[in-house]
Structures are given as structure tokens and as C-alpha cells.
C-alpha positions in Angstrom: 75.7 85.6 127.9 76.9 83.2 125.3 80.7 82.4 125.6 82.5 81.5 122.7 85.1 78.6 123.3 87.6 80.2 121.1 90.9 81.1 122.8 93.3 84.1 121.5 96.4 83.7 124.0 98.6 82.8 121.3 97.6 86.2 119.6 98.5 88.0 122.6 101.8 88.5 122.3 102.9 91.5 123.3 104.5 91.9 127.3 102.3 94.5 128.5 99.4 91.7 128.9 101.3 89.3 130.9 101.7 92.4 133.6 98.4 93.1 133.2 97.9 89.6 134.5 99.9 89.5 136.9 99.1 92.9 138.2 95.0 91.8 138.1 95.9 89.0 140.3 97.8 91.3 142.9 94.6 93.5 143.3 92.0 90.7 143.2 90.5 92.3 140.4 89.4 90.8 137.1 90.9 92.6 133.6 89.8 92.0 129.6 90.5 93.4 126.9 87.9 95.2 124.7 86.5 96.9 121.8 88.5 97.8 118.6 91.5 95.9 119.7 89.9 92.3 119.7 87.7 93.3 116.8 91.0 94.8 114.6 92.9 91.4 115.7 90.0 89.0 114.9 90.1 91.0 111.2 93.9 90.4 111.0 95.6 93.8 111.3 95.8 94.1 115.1 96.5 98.3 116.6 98.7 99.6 118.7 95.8 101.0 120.9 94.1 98.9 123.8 91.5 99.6 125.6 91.4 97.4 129.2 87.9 96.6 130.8 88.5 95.9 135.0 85.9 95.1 137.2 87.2 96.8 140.2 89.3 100.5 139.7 90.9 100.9 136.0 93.3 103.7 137.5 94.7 101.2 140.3 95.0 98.9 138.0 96.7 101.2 135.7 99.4 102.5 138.4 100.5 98.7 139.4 101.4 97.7 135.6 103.4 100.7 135.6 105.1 99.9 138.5 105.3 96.5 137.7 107.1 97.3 134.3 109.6 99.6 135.3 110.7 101.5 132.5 109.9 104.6 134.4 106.2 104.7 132.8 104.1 107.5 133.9 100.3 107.5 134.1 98.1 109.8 132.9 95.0 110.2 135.3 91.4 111.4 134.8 89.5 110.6 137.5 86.3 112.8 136.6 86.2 109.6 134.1 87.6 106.9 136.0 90.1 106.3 133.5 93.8 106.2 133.2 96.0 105.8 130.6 99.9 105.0 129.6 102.3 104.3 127.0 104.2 101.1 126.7 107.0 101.3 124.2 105.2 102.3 121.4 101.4 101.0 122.3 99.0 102.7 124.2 96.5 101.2 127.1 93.9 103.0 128.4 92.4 101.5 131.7 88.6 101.9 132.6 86.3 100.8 135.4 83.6 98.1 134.1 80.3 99.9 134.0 76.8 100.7 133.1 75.3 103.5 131.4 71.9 105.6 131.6 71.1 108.6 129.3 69.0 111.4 128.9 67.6 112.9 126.1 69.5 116.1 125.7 72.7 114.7 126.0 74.7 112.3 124.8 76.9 112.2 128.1 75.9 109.2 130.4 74.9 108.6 134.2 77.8 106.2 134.9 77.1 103.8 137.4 80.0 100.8 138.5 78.9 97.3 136.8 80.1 93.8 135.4 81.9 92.6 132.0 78.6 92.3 131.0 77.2 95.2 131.7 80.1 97.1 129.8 79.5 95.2 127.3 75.7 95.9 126.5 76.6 100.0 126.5 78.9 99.1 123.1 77.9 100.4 119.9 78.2 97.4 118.1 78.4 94.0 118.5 81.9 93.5 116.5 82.9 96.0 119.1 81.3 94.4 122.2 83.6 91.2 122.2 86.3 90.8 124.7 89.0 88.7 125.6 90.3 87.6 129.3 93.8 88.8 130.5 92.9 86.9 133.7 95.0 83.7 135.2 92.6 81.0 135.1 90.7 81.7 131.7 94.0 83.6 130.1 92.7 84.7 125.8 89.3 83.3 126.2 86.9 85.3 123.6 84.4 86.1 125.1 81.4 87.1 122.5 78.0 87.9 124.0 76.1 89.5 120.7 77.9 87.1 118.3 80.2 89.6 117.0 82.4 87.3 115.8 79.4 85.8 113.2 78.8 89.5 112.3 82.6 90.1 111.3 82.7 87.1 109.0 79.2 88.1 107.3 80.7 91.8 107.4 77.6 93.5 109.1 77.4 96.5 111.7 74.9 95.9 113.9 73.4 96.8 117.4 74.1 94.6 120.5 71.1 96.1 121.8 67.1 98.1 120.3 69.0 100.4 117.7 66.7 102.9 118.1 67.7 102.9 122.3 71.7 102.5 120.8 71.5 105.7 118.5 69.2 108.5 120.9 71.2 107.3 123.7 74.4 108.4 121.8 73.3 110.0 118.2 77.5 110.0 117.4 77.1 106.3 117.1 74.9 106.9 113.5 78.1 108.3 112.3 80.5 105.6 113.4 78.3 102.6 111.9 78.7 105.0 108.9 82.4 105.4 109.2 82.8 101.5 110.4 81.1 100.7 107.2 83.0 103.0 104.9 86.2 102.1 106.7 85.8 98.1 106.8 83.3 97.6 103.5 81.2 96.5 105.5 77.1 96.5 105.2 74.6 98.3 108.0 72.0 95.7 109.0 68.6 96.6 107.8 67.1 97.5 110.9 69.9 99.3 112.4 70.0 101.3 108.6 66.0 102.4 108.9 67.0 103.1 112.8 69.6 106.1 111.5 67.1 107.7 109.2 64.6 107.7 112.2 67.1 109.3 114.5 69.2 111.2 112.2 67.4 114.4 114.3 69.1 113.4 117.4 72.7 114.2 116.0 72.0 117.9 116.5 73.2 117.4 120.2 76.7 115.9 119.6 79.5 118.6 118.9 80.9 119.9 115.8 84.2 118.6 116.5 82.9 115.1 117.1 81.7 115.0 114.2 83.8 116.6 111.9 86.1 114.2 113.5 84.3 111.0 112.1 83.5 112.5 109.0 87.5 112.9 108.2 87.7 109.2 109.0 85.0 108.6 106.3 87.0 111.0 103.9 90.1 108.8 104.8 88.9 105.4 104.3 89.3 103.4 100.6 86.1 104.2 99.4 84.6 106.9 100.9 81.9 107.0 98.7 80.3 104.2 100.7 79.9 106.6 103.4 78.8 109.4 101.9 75.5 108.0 100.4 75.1 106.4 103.6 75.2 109.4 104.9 72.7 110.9 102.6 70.2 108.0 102.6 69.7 108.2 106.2 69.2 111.7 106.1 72.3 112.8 108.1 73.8 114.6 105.1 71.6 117.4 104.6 71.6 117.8 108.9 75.8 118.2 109.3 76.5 118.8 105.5 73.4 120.6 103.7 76.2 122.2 101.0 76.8 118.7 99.7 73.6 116.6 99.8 72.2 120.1 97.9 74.4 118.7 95.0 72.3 115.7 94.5 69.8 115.6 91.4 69.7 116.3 87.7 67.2 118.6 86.4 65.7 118.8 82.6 64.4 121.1 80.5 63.7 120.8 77.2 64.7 117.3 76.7 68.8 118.9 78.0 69.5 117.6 81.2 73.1 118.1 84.0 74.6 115.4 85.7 74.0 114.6 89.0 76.3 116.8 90.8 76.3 114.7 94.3 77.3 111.3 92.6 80.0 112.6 90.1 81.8 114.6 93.2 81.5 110.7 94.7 83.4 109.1 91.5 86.0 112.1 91.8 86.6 111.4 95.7 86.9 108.3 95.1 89.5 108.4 92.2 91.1 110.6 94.5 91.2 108.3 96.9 92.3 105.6 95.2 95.8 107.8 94.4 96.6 109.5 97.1 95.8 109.9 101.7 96.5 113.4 101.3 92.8 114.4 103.9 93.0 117.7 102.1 93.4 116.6 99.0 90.6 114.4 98.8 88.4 117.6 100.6 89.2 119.7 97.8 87.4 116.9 95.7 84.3 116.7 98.2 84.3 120.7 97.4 85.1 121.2 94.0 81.8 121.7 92.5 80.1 122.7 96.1 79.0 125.9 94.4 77.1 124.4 91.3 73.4 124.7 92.9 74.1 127.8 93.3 75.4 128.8 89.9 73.2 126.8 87.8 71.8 128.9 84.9 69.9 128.2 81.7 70.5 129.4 78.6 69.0 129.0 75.4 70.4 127.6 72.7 72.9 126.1 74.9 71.1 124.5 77.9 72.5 124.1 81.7 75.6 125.9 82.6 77.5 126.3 85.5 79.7 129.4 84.7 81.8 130.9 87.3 80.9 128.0 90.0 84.8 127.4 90.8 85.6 130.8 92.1 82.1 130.8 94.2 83.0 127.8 95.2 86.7 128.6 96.9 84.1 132.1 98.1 82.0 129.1 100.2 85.5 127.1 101.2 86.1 129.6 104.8 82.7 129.1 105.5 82.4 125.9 105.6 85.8 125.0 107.5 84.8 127.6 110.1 81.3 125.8 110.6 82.8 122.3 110.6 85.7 123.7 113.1 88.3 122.2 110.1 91.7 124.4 110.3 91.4 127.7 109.1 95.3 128.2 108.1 97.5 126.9 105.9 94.9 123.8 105.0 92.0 126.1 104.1 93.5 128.1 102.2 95.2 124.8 100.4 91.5 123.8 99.6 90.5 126.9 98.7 93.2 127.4 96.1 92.7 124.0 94.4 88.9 124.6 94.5 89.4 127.8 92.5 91.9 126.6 89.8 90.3 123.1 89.3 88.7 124.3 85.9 91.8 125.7 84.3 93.6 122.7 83.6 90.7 121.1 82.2 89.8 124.5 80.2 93.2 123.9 78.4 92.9 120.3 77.8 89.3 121.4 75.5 91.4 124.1 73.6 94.6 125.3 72.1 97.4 125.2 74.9 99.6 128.2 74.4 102.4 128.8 76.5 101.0 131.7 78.4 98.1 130.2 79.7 100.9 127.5 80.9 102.9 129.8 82.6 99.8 131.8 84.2 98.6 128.3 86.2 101.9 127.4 86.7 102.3 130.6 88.7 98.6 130.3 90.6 99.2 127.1 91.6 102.6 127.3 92.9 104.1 124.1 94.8 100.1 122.9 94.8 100.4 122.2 90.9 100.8 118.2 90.6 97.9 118.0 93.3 96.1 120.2 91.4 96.7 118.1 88.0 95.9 114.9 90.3 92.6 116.5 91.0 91.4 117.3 87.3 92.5 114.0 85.8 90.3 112.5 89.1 87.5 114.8 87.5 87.4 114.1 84.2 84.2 112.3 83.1 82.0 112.2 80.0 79.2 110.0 79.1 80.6 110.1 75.6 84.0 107.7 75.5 85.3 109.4 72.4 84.8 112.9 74.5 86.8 111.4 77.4 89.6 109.9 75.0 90.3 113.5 73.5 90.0 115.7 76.9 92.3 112.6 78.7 94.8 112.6 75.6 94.8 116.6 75.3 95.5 116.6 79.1 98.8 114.7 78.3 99.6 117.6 76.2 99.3 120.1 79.1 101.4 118.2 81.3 104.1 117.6 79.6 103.8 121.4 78.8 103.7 122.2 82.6 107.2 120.5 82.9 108.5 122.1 79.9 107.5 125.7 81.3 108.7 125.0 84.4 112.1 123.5 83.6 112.7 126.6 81.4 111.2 129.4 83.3 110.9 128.1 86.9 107.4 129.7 87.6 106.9 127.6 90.4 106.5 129.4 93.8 107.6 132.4 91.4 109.5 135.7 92.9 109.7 138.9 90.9 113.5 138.9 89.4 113.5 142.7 90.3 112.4 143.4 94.0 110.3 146.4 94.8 113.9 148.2 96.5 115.7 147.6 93.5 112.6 149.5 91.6 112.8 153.0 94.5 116.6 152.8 94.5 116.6 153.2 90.5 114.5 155.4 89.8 115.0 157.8 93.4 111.3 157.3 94.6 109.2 156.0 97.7 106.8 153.2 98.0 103.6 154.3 96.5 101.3 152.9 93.5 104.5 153.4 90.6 106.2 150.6 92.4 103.2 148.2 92.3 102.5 148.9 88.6 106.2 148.6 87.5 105.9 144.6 89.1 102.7 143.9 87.8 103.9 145.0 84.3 107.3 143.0 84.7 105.1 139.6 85.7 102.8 140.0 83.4 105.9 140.6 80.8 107.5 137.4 82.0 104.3 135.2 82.0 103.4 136.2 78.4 106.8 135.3 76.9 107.7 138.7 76.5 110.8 138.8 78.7 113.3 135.7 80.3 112.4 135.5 83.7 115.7 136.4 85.1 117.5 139.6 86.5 119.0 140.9 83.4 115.6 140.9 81.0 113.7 142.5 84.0 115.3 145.1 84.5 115.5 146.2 81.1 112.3 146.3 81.3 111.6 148.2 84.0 113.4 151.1 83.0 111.2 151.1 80.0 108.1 151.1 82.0 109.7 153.7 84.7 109.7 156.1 81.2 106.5 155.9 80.4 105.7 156.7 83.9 108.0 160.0 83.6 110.8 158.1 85.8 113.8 158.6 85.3 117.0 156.1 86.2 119.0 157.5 88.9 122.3 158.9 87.8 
């Protein structure tokens, strides 16, 4: 094991580690600190979650800090793990026996077995992971760096302490955090750890939905997640836990007329999205936003590739895909969804004349969702042709300032009819039934053309009109 003289006491500052210390030296036990917590402080942005390596018991160790600190701390247990876990002020320590791993091939759970420092450190994933650092008396912030870690986080590589190929069948979920840790960090897969992925990317069919669902959100949420995502397709893991999206990828000609390459533009969109805004659903509506165009792809003649109707498809495959990915299926689907099937209009109106009706209509669909909405389609504008993109980019000024017009003056947003459906029954002395539903839809439609103010007065004129020439008659 190589030992690297550096020491890191200086860096750890915060009380909980002197009671770690102290409490170590009551039990006789030896304690380091390990994983993300060293790697994230080496990197200069230290977290607020530990993670304690003890060679002896982690949940006795565990129980004498909290004692020790006596703020009244209380400690979760889980001893089918070994593990315990507890909150100090506002940071988070979670305790854990030393030990050694075995696996088998269909699963990615381990045979744990008691071990050394050492030991704990060959089962990491990575070597910028695997380096620790001593909360023990005698050798208090020694860095202790057995795969030379700390060489790999200057150089900016993820790599294997151990065979790759062992590292990712043992636990196939690993693939997607070298993915995510790349994304995440900018930094670069070593080459032999990259071609070990593509020849395991198989093995990720036994690690759950949720797990990794859980890591692809992380790759969503880091600064680029573009990085991830053709990671993710060049080792072949895409088309395995995301088949709808690496389906996007390719251009096909005919006839000398050729369509982008779906899969790369929904990267440049993500990405702009990313760039603007940490909203995770958000930046899934731009991973989805053209999800349908495989299947909606059509040739014509005379005007080549076209894509017709691929939006409202689209928000059609949006449940789907949540409810196989296990993603929320309330308020946050249906978020998606919404965006997915409006992302066109804005854009439509930008390419032609905007009247004020067609203002008012997506100003109504989109509800409180309209300025992500508008985020989304300026994110998705592109065009080969910089002319092209000057026009659609200046013409989409035109529509927003139109949308704040609109609103100011008609207040569409989150839109309730002026006259309610009891105002409609009481008038004209009749029951709920189809007359009531086509008196509203006439008055919305009324108010989003421009026909009528949208306000209680101008409404009800109208519907007395429209109760005549449904053979109502007002109430006397």
C-alpha cells in the first residue's frame, strides 16, 4: 500500500472529528475517513456528508460519539448492514465496519466479510474515491492514497483501483457512476476502464430501476450533461436503460435532403437548458422534446423529411416512460408532458405572423408553465443557416413581448371562466347537462379570439346570447 506523506489535519476542521478521535481511542479501535468526503475536499468544495471507515464495529463507534457530544444526538441503526448513522448540526456521518467484499454473478449485493483499511479500500469504485484520511491519535489527517488517487484527481481521470472488468460485473451500477462522476466533475474515463463499460454494459440489467434512474437524474443535473449522455451511448448503456433516446441518434438521406441528427441536437438543447436553469424537470422536458421524431418521421415529395405531429406523440410516450423509469407520476409528469406538447407553438409563431389570438391560446395552455416553456424553445432553436437563426431568434422577441402584453391586459394566465357553470343553471333555470358545457366553451373561445374582455360584465352578455340560440331563456 503506498502512503502518501501528505497531511489534511488542518482541513479538518469541523468538531465532530475530534470526538471521533477521542471516542476511537476509548474503544481501541482505529477510525478514517473515506470516499467522496476526502475526494470533494482534495477538489476544494468539501460536503456536508461523511462517510467513517472503523476497523472494529462502526455502530459502537457510532453510539460513543453521540454520547460523547451530548446534544441529545440519536442514532440511527441498521445492523442487517453493520452501519449506523447520525446527524451533527447540520452534517451527516455514517459509520461502517471495515470490510471485504465477494460477489456473485446475479447480483450486485455482496458476501460481506470483516477486513482492514485496506481491504475497504480495494472494494471502491474508483481510485479518487478509495483515498482516506486518519482520524486516529498518533497519525491524526494523514492521506492515505493506495491507488494514487490523488495523481488521478489532478490529471482529472476516473479510473479503477482494481481489473475494471472484475470492478463493473461485480457491481454493474458502478458503469453509471464513472458516467455521472465524469459528467459531474469534467472529468475523462480512462481508456481501459471506457472499453471495460461497453463490454459489461449487459450486466446493468440486474441493478434496479430506481438505482438507476437515480444516477441518471444526477447526470441530468450536472453542468454539462451532455458529457454523460454520449458516454452513455458510446458504451452502449443508452439503448439498454434508455432505448427511446439513443433511437434519436442518426441522420438519414434521400435524394441528396437529409434531417439532423436528432440525438445530438436534443444534447445542445439540454445543455442550453442547463446552462440557464437546475429546474431537473425542466431540463427532462429537453431530454424529451423530440423523443417522438423516429417515430413520426415521414417523407414527402417535393418537400423532403418531416416530422409532423411528433410533439403531441411525444407528450402520448411522456407516462410511459416515467412509469418505466419509476420517475413521479404526478404533478412532475404531467409538468413534462405539458411542455413536451406545447414546445412547437412558440416556435410556430416565431416563423409566421403573430396575431393576438394565437397569443392568448398559448398563453392559456401553458398556464403558470409559460416562461419555462419560452426558456425551453429559445434552448431549441438552431439552424445551420445563421441568417435563418437571426430571423426565428429576432421574431421570437416579438412573441414575447406579445406574451407580456396579452397577459398584462387579459390575464390568461392560469385562466378561470369569468361566468362559472352555476351562474350559467341559475340564469337560464336548468341542470347540469351538455348546454352548460357548450355555453363555456363558446364564452373561452369568445374571450381568446378577442371577441369579448375577459371579465364578468362582457361574459355574461354573452352568454345570454348563446343561451338564445340554444332556445334558453333568462330566468325572470
Amino acid at each position: 500500500m503506498q502512503n502518501q506523506t501528505q497531511n489534511l489535519a488542518a482541513y479538518l476542521s469541523n468538531p465532530v472529528f475530534p470526538l471521533i478521535t477521542q471516542s476511537a481511542g476509548n474503544l481501541g479501535c482505529r477510525a478514517f475517513v473515506v470516499g467522496g468526503f476526502v475526494r470533494d475536499l482534495l477538489l476544494g468544495h468539501p460536503s456536508k456528508d461523511i462517510d467513517v471507515v472503523v476497523e472494529g464495529h462502526g455502530i459502537e463507534l457510532a453510539l460513543k460519539v453521540a454520547e460523547k457530544a451530548g446534544e441529545n444526538i440519536k442514532v440511527r441503526v441498521f445492523k442487517n448492514f453493520g452501519t449506523a448513522m447520525l446527524r451533527f448540526r447540520d452534517w451527516e456521518i455514517e459509520f461502517v465496519g471495515a470490510r471485504k467484499e465477494s460477489y456473485r454473478s446475479t447480483s450486485r449485493k455482496p458476501i460481506v466479510e470483516d477486513g482492514t483499511l485496506e481491504d475497504d479500500q480495494k472494494r471502491r469504485d474508483f481510485t479518487i474515491n478509495a483515498m482516506s484520511i486518519s482520524l486516529n491519535k498518533s497519525d491524526f489527517g494523514q492521506l492515505t492514497d493506495p491507488f494514487n488517487g490523488l495523481q488521478d484527481l489532478q490529471d482529472k481521470i476516473i479510473r479503477t483501483p482494481l481489473d475494471p472488468d472484475i470492478t463493473y460485473s461485480d457491481d454493474p451500477l458502478r458503469m453509471m457512476r464513472a458516467v455521472r462522476f465524469a459528467a459531474q466533475l469534467d472529468f475523462t474515463i480512462e481508456d481501459e476502464s471506457l472499453k471495460a463499460i461497453s463490454r459489461n454494459a449487459k450486466r446493468i440489467k440486474i441493478v434496479s430501476t430506481e438505482r438507476i434512474t437515480d444516477e441518471l437524474n444526477k447526470i441530468i443535473l450536472s453542468p454539462k450533461p451532455s458529457v454523460g449522455f454520449k458516454l452513455l451511448y458510446r458504451t452502449g448503456l443508452l439503448a439498454l436503460i434508455f432505448p427511446e433516446l439513443a433511437a434519436l441518434q442518426g441522420a438519414e438521406y434521400k435524394d441528396g435532403k437529409g434531417h439532423k441528427d436528432n440525438f445530438y441536437h436534443t444534447l445542445i438543447v439540454l445543455d442550453n437548458i442547463a446552462a440557464k436553469s437546475d429546474n431537473l424537470w425542466l431540463r427532462w422536458a429537453a431530454l424529451l422534446h423530440d423523443i417522438a421524431k423516429p417515430l413520426a418521421k415521414k417523407w414527402v415529395d417535393g418537400t423532403g423529411w418531416t416530422f409532423h405531429g411528433h410533439e403531441f406523440t411525444g407528450a402520448k410516450m411522456v407516462p410511459g416512460i416515467f412509469r418505466r423509469l419509476k420517475l413521479p407520476m404526478g404533478e412532475q409528469m404531467r409538468y413534462v408532458q405539458k411542455l413536451v406538447a406545447l414546445h412547437h407553438r412558440p416556435i410556430v409563431l416565431s416563423q409566421d405572423y403573430v396575431n393576438d389570438s394565437a397569443i392568448r391560446r398559448l398563453l392559456f395552455d401553458a398556464g403558470d408553465n409559460i416562461d419555462d416553456l419560452m426558456s425551453l424553445c429559445d434552448a431549441d432553436m438552431s439552424s445551420k443557416i445563421p441568417e435563418k437563426i437571426r430571423q426565428y431568434k429576432k421574431n421570437f422577441e416579438i412573441v414575447r413581448k406579445k406574451l407580456v402584453e396579452i397577459e398584462e391586459k387579459d390575464r390568461l394566465r392560469n385562466w378561470q371562466p369569468p361566468v362559472s357553470g352555476e351562474v350559467i343553471m341559475k340564469t337560464f333555470d336548468i341542470k347540469p347537462g351538455p348546454q352548460v358545457g357548450i355555453i363555456k366553451t363558446a364564452i373561452r373561445e369568445a374571450i381568446l379570439d378577442g371577441k369579448i374582455k375577459n371579465d364578468f360584465d362582457d361574459a355574461f352578455a354573452f352568454m345570454l346570447e348563446e343561451g338564445k340560440k340554444l332556445g334558453l331563456k333568462k330566468k325572470k
